[in-house]
Structures are given as structure tokens and as C-alpha cells.
C-alpha positions as CSV (number, residue, x, y, z in Angstrom):
1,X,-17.7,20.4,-4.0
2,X,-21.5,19.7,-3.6
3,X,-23.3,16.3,-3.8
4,X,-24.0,15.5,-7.3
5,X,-26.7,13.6,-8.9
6,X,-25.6,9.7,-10.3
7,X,-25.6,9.4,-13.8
8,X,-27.3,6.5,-15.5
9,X,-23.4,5.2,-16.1
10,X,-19.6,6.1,-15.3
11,X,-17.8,8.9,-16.2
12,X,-14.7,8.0,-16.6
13,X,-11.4,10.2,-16.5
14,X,-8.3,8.1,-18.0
15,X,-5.1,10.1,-16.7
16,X,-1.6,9.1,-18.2
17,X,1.4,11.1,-20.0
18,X,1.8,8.6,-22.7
19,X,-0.4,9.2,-25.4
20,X,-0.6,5.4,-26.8
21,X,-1.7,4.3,-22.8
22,X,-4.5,6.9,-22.9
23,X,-5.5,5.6,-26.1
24,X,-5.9,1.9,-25.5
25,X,-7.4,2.3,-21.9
26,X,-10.2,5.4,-23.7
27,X,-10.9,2.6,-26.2
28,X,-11.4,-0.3,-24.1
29,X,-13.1,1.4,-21.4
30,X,-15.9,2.9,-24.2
31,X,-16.4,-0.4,-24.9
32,X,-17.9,-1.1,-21.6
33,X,-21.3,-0.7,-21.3
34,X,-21.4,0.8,-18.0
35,X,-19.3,3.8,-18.9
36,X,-21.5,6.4,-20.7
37,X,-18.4,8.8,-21.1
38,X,-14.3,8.5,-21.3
39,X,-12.7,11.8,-20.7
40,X,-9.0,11.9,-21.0
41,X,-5.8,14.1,-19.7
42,X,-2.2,14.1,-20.2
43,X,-1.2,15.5,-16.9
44,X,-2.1,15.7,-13.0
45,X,-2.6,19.4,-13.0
46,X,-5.0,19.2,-16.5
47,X,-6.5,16.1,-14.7
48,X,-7.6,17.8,-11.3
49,X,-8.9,21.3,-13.8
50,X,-11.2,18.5,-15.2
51,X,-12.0,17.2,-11.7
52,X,-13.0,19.9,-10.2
53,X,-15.7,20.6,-12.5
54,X,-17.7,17.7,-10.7
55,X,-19.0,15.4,-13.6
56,X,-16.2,12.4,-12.9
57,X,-17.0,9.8,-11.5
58,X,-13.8,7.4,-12.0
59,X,-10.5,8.3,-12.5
60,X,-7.7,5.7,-14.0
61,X,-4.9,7.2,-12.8
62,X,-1.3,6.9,-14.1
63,X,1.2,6.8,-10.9
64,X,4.4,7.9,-12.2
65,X,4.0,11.4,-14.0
66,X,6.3,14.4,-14.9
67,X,4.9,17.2,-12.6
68,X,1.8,16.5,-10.1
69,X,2.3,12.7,-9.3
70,X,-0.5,10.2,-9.5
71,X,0.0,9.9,-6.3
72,X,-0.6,13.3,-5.3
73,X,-3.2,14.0,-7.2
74,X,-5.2,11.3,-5.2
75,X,-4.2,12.5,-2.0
76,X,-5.5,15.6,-3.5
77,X,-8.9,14.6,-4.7
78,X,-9.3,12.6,-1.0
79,X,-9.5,16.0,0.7
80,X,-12.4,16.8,-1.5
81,X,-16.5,16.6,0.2
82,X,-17.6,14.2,-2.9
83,X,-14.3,13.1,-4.7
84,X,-14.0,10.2,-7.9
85,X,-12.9,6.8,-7.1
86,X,-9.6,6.4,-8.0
87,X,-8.1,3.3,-10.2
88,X,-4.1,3.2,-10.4
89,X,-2.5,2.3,-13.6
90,X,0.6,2.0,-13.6
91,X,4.3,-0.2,-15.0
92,X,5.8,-0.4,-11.7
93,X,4.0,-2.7,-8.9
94,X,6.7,-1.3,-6.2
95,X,4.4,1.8,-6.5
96,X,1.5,-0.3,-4.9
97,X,3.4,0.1,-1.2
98,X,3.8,3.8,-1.9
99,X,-0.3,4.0,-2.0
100,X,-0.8,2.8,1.7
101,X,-2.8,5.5,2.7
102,X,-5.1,5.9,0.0
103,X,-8.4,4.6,-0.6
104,X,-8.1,3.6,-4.2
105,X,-10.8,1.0,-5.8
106,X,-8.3,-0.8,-7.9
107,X,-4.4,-1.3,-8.8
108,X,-3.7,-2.4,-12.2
109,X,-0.5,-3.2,-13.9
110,X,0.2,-2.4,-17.6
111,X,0.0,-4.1,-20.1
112,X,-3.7,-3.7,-18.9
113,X,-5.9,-6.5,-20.3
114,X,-9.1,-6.0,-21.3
115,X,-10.7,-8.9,-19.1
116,X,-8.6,-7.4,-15.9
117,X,-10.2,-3.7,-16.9
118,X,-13.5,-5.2,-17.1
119,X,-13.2,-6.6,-13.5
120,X,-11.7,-3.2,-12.8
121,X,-14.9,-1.2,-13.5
122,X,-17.2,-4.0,-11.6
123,X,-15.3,-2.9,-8.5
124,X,-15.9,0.9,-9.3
125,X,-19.3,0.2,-9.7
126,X,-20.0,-2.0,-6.6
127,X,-17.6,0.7,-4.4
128,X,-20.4,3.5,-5.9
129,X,-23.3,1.1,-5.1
130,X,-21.9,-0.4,-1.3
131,X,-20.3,2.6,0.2
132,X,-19.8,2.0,3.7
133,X,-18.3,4.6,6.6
134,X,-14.6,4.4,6.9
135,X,-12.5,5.9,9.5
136,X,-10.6,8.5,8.4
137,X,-7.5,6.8,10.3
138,X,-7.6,3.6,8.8
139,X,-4.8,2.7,6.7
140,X,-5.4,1.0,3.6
141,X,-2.7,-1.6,2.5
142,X,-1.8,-2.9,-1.1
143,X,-0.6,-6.3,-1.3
144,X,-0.5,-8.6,-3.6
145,X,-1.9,-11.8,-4.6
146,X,-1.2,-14.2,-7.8
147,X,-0.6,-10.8,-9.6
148,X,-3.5,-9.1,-8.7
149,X,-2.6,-6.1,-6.6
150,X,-6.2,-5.8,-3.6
151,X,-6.5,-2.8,-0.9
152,X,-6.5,-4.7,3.0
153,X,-7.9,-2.3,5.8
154,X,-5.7,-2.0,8.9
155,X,-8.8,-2.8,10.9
156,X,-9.3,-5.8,9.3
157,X,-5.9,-7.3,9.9
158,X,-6.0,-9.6,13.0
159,X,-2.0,-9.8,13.6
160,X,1.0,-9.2,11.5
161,X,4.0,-12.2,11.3
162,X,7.6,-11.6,9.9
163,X,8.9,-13.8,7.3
164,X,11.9,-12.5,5.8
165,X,12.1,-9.3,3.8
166,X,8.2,-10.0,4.3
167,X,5.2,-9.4,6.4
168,X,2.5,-12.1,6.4
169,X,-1.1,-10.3,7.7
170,X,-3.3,-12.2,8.7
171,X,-7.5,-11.2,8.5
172,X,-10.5,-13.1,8.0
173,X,-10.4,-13.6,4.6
174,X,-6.9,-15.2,4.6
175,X,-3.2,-14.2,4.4
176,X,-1.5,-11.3,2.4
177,X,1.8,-10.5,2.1
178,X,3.4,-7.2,2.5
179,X,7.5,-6.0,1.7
180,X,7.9,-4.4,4.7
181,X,10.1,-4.9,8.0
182,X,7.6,-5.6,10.9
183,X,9.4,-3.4,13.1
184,X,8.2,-0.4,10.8
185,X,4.4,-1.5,11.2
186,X,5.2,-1.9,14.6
187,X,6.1,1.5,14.8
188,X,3.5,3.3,12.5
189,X,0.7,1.4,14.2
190,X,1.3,1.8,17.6
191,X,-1.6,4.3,17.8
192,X,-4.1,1.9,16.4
193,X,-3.6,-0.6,19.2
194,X,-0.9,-3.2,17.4
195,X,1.6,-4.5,20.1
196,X,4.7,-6.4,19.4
197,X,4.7,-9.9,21.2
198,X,7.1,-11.6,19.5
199,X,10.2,-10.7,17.5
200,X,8.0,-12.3,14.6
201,X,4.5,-11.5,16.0
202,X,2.6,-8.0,15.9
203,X,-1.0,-8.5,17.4
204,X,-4.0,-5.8,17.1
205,X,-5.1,-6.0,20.7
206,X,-9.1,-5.4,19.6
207,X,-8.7,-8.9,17.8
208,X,-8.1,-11.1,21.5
209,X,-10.3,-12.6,22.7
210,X,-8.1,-14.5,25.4
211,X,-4.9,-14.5,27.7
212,X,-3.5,-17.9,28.7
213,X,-0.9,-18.6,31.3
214,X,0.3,-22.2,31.5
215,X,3.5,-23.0,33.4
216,X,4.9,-19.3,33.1
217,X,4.3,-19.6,29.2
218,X,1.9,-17.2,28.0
219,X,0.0,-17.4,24.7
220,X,-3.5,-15.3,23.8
221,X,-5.6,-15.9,21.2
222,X,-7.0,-14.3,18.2
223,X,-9.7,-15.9,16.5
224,X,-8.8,-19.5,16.2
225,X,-5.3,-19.2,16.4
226,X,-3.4,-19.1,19.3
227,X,0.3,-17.2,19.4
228,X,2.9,-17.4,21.6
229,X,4.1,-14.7,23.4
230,X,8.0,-14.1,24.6
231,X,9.1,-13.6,27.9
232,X,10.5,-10.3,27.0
233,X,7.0,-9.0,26.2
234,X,5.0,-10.7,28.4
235,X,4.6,-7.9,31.2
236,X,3.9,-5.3,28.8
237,X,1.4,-7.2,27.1
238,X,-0.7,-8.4,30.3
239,X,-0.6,-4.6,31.5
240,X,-1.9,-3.1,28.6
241,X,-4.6,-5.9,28.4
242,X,-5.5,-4.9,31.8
243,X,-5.9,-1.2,31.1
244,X,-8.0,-1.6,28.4
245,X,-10.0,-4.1,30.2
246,X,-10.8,-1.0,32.7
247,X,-13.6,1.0,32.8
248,X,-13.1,4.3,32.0
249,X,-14.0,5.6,35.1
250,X,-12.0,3.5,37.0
251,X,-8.6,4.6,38.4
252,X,-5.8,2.5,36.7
């Protein structure tokens, strides 16, 4: 798909099986006077025919669809050269862990209120207007906060803490919490430099800034806070720290 000229306002395509949803979203979104146009579709395979003509520039996206899935649609339309933002709309916020890996704008919950849609297109609009270059790698993370479901880059998060049935991460912006075991981000994100230090602690290793030994206790620090780290994990941690600290060309 070729680079395409922005239009003086959004084109919007609202995507959602239930007639009365695509309705009330249509409505309220040609309200808005930065959409210029409000397309809709009743399925993920009528939604991407649409798409792939190239004059969409949002899509509000229903998650849970008979056929091609919300959810595959957008992992679908990430694969294209110059593909539409992508706002989810959907009933079910359990969805919001299923969408780790894609870069979606926005995560809204039905009943969608009007005030919520408004901030919804501000976002689209500032994502169109402060793109910035992304790793492909990156993993983008839902979680939620006072019932407003936000997108939290992997890169961004500083280390991960266990609480429960919970993860706590931890970036410069705050806290966030996540329903997932910290043994399965300690697995998924052993490639992107996050090592397990505690049986409560996950660390990303490009956030120390220092290793400190006092008495046999060992501790580094990440930002301003500094975490413990156990005996068991001690070793592994200082070696690894040393590796990277090598130069490339320098025999380990």
C-alpha cells in the first residue's frame, strides 16, 4: 500500500457485528468535528475489503466477532507499509491482555461514552501528528488504570514486581498493573534483557545504573529505587552485568 496524502480530517471506519453498536459509535463519532467521514462494516473480512482501498485513516474496531477476529484483523492491518490506527471497542476488558502485541491507539469499553470517545479521537489524532520510530520488537502492554485501559511499551518498563495473581510494572511515569504470573514475563522477555532477581523482582538490565555489594548482600539500582537481590541469583546477575559491560571486541 503506498503513502497516501492526509486528509484535512479523519476517516473513520467503525467495525462491529451488532448493528445498534455501529449505529451509536457512526453517530457520535460524526459529531466530532475532526472526523470528516464515518464508514461502517459488519464484519472483519468486509472491514479489511474497505481497508485496503487506502482512504481509512481510523478504525474502531470490535474485538470479539463471528469470523475474522478483531484481533486478527489488526495483526492483519500491522503487516501493511501505511496501515490505520486501530481503536478497540469492545464488552469484555479480559480482551485488553489478549492485545499485548499490538500497537493500538486506544481500548475502550462499551457502553462507550461520548466524553471517553472524544478523548479517544484526541489520541488518534496526536498518534497521526507525533509518530515516533518503534522497534518492531517491542511489546506493547495493556493495563489498566481507574477504568481506563492505556498501551505501556516494554522498553519503557524499568522492572516488573509480583503481587499476587498480579504484576506491578514499574516505568517513569508510575505503576501499572498487569494479570499475569511474573514467571511468564520472565520467560517471554528473556530476549529483551529482563532477568529474574528475586522470586518477586524482574529487572530490565538497560535500566541499572548500579551494583552494590554490602556485607555479601547485593542490591542494584534502577533509577531511584534500589532492589534487593537473592542469594540464589546473585552470580547470574553479576555475570551477565559483566558481559554486557564488555566491549564487543573483547574476549569474555
Amino acid at each position: 500500500m503506498s503513502q497516501r496524502p492526509e486528509p484535512a480530517g479523519l476517516r473513520v471506519l467503525v467495525v462491529d457485528d451488532e448493528l445498534p453498536v455501529r449505529e451509536e459509535l457512526s453517530y457520535l463519532l460524526a459529531r466530532d468535528p475532526r472526523v470528516v467521514d464515518v464508514h461502517v462494516s459488519g464484519s472483519g473480512a468486509d472491514a479489511l475489503r474497505q481497508i485496503e482501498r487506502g482512504d481509512i485513516d481510523v478504525v474502531f474496531l470490535d474485538i470479539a466477532m463471528p469470523g475474522l477476529t478483531g484481533l486478527e484483523l489488526a495483526r492483519v492491518l500491522a503487516q501493511f507499509k501505511v496501515s490505520p490506527r486501530v481503536v478497540f471497542v469492545t464488552a469484555h476488558d479480559a480482551h485488553a491482555v489478549e492485545a499485548f502485541e499490538v500497537n493500538a491507539v486506544d481500548y475502550l469499553l462499551k457502553p462507550v461514552r461520548e466524553e471517553r470517545l472524544t478523548e479517544s479521537v484526541r489520541r488518534v489524532v496526536e498518534a497521526g501528528d507525533h509518530q515516533v520510530p518503534v522497534d518492531d520488537h517491542d511489546e506493547i502492554i495493556p493495563v489498566e488504570l481507574a477504568g481506563v485501559t492505556r498501551f505501556v511499551r516494554r522498553s519503557d518498563v524499568r522492572y516488573a514486581e509480583a503481587q499476587g495473581d498480579y504484576v506491578r510494572l514499574h516505568t517513569s511515569d508510575g505503576s501499572h498493573l498487569l494479570r499475569a504470573p511474573l514467571s511468564a514475563l520472565e520467560e517471554r522477555w528473556a530476549d529483551a534483557g529482563f532477568l529474574r532477581i528475586h522470586r518477586s523482582l524482574l529487572v530490565s538490565l538497560p535500566h541499572v545504573t548500579e551494583l552494590r555489594v554490602d556485607q555479601g548482600r547485593c542490591s542494584v539500582v534502577v533509577a531511584d529505587d534500589e532492589l534487593q537481590v537473592s542469594r540464589r541469583h546473585t552470580a547470574e546477575l553479576r555475570d551477565v552485568l559483566v558481559r554486557r559491560a564488555k566491549p564487543a571486541d573483547e574476549p569474555a
